[in-house]
C-alpha positions, 0 to 999 in steps of 0.5 A: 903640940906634936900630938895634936898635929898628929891627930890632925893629920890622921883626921885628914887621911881618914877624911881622904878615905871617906871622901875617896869612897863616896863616888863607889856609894851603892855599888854593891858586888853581886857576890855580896848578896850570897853572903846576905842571903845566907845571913837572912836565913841565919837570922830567920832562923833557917840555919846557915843554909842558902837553900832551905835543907841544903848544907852547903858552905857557899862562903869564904866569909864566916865572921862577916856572914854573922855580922850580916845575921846580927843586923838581920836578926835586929831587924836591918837587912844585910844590904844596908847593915854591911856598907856602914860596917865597911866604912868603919873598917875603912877608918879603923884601917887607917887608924891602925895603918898609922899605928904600924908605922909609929910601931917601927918609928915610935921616936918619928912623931909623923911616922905612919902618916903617910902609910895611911895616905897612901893606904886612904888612896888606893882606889881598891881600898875605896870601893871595898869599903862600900862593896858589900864584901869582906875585904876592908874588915879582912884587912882590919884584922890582918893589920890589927894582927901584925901590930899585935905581933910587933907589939908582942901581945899574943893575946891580942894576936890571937883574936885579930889573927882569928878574926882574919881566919874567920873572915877569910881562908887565907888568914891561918896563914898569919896565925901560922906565922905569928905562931912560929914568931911567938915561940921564937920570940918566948925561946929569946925571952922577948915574951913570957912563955906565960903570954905565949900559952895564953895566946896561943892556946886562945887561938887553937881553941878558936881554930878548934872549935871552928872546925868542929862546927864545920864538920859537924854542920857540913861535913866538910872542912874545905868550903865548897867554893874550893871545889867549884873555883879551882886554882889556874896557876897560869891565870893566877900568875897572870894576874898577880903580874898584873895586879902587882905592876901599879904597885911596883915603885912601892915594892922596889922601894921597900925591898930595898930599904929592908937590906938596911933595915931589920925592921921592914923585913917582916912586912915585905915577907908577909907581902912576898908571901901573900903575893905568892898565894895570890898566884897559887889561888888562881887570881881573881876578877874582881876589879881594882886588885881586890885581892892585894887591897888587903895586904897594901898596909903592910907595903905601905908601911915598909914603903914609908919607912924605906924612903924617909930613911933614903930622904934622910940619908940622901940616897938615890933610893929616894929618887926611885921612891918619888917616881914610885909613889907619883906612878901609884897616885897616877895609876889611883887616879885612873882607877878612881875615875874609871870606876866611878863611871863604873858604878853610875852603870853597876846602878842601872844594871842592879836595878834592872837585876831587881825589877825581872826578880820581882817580875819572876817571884809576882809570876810564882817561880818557885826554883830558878837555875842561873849563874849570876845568883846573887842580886837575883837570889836575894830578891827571890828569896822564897825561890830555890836557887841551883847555881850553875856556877857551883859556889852554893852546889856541892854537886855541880861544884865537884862536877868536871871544869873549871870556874863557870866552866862545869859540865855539870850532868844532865840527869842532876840538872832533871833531878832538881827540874828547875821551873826557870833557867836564866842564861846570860849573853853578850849580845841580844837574842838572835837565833831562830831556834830559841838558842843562843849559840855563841853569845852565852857568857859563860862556858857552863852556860853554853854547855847548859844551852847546847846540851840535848836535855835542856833543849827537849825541856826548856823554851824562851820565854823572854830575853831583857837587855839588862845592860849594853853588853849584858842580857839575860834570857829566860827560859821556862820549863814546857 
């Protein structure tokens, strides 16, 4: 009866999540679209290349990538392969959210339910399940990781743990980790030394053949976006302040609860740990605190355990728990609501993106220089493709600046002569000369505009209100 009580509750959170996502079905973030264009040139057999000779690792998601490629190469594209995979890591998140927390509370036949309540919740959680981006199959295989640390299968670690590596950068962090944890915990005899080399040769050999190919293919062990996004520690911590604020109760209240509790030490740390490297990253501008989604099953967890403890012991930690989780659900429900308007408007724009593609690759642009490449790449898929942002340019990603704030040389732009230049702006085209003046988007973009070459070279061709507050220009080469 327990058991099948428990079934029926984790039925009901995974329910919560799928429902949860539906209102986010078909926004697709544009930088989604890098990796699918990558992935149709891999299962076309072109090689991991965005353009066609170009070896440039314009990605940060390699395991994703493939599974974007294995779809491609049966015939599906990656635009309708990747959504139904982020759902079922949506449900296997919730599955394995549950799991934790029975790890910690295994005498608790309710113990991870509400971890996955609250995971099921998380307006971030939703709308990356359907986004196109890695980060729900990244959070996979980080909550599959810790439980197989807790569990002590260092095998099992291995491969969740080399999953999450290969999906994102910031994964070796918990290969290192848990490294260190089995070496200990074989000194302790509380795993066979025979598991741990099992393990752990398992992952070093993933992690070593991984950067052989790396630098036999790009000769490069950093992927580019490293150079083209560098770190801003003040915009970092900014964010991370920000981001982290509505889940303040939850964090306080498992702080807390780890001084009474040895068990919920390991998920706080990893999370203060993660938050930390948040900072150092730079942030991000994704919305809905993209970048702590991966990491909220481990607070969750820890969350759940601190306040059934405090329940049960009737402390005011209890008190500070509720407000906390009622703070969290209300910011959820905000962020629910906001977004969801936010896609019927990401809809549109998309839409939009697609139609002056079509328009561009029918007119015979053969090679177009942008800053928001990825729907527009994707669509033009024959086209060679310079991204003034760098994230696909190895030369314009080591040029000087920051994120979208290169200053990228005049004589690499003429030396790739693109026969299109698209710039963007907030506000419709006004200037008498062709120019655009202040309302460019971006600095790189302004710096492009402004500079004497693209004013000899270039003139307007056409400007497209693809949204309110964004319009895209179109200048062609004279």
């Amino acid at each position: 009866m327990i058991l099948r009580s428990r079934r029926v509750l984790l039925a009901g959170a995974t329910a919560l999540a799928l429902a949860h996502a539906l209102p986010f079905l078909g926004y697709v973030f544009d930088d989604a679209y890098i990796t699918f264009r990558y992935a149709r040139n891999l299962g076309h057999g072109h090689g991991l290349v965005y353009n066609p000779a170009e070896r440039v690792e314009g990605y940060t998601n390699f395991s994703w990538l493939l599974l974007s490629a294995a779809g491609d190469w049966l015939g599906v594209a990656p635009s309708w392969t990747i959504p139904p995979l982020g759902l079922l890591s949506l449900c296997g998140l919730v599955s394995l959210v549950a799991k934790l927390g029975a790890c910690l509370k295994p005498d608790a036949p309710s113990a991870g339910v509400m971890a996955a309540c609250i995971v099921a919740s998380s307006t971030g959680v939703a709308l990356y399940s359907v986004s196109g981006l890695e980060t729900l199959f990244y959070a996979l295989c980080l909550t599959g990781a810790t439980l197989a640390m807790l569990r002590r299968q260092a095998v099992a670690f291995a491969l969740w743990s080399a999953g999450a590596a290969l999906t994102r950068p910031e994964g070796a962090v918990l290969c290192g980790v848990g490294c260190l944890f089995f070496v200990w915990s074989a000194h302790k005899q509380r795993v066979t030394p025979q598991a741990v080399r099992s393990g752990l040769g398992l992952l070093f050999g993933i992690g070593a053949a991984y950067a052989v190919f790396k630098w036999q293919y790009f000769h490069a062990l950093l992927p580019n976006t490293f150079y083209a996004k560098r770190p801003d520690l003040r915009a970092g911590f900014a964010y991370t302040l920000t981001e982290a604020l509505p889940l303040a109760g939850l964090l306080v209240t498992a702080l807390i609860g780890s001084l009474r509790s040895a068990a919920i030490r390991p998920l706080c740390a990893l999370w203060l740990l993660y938050a930390t490297a948040i900072a150092l990253e730079g942030g991000d501008w994704f919305p809905s605190g993209r970048m702590f989604v991966p990491y909220l099953p481990w607070l969750a967890v820890a969350f759940e355990h601190a306040f059934s403890t405090a329940v049960r012991s009737r402390t005011g930690l209890a008190i500070v728990a509720v407000l906390g989780l009622l703070a969290y659900l209300g910011v959820q429900v905000v962020d629910t609501k906001r977004m969801a308007r936010s896609t019927a408007h990401t809809l549109a724009l998309d839409q939009n993106r697609v139609t002056l593609a079509q328009a561009l690759k029918r007119r015979g642009i053969s090679s177009v220089a942008a800053h928001d490449i990825g729907l527009l790449g994707y669509v033009m898929d024959q086209a060679t493709v310079i991204d003034l942002g760098g994230l696909v340019d190895s030369t314009i990603a080591h040029s000087p600046g920051g994120r979208s704030a290169k200053r990228i040389a005049s004589d690499y732009l003429e030396a790739r002569a693109p026969q299109a230049v698209l710039l963007a702006s907030g506000a419709p085209q006004r200037a008498a000369d062709g120019g655009m003046r202040a309302h460019a988007l971006f600095d790189v973009e302004r710096q492009v505009e402004q500079s004497a070459w693209f004013r000899e070279h270039y003139a307007l061709d056409s400007s497209h209100p693809l949204a309110p507050n964004y319009h895209l220009h179109v200048f062609l080469r004279r």
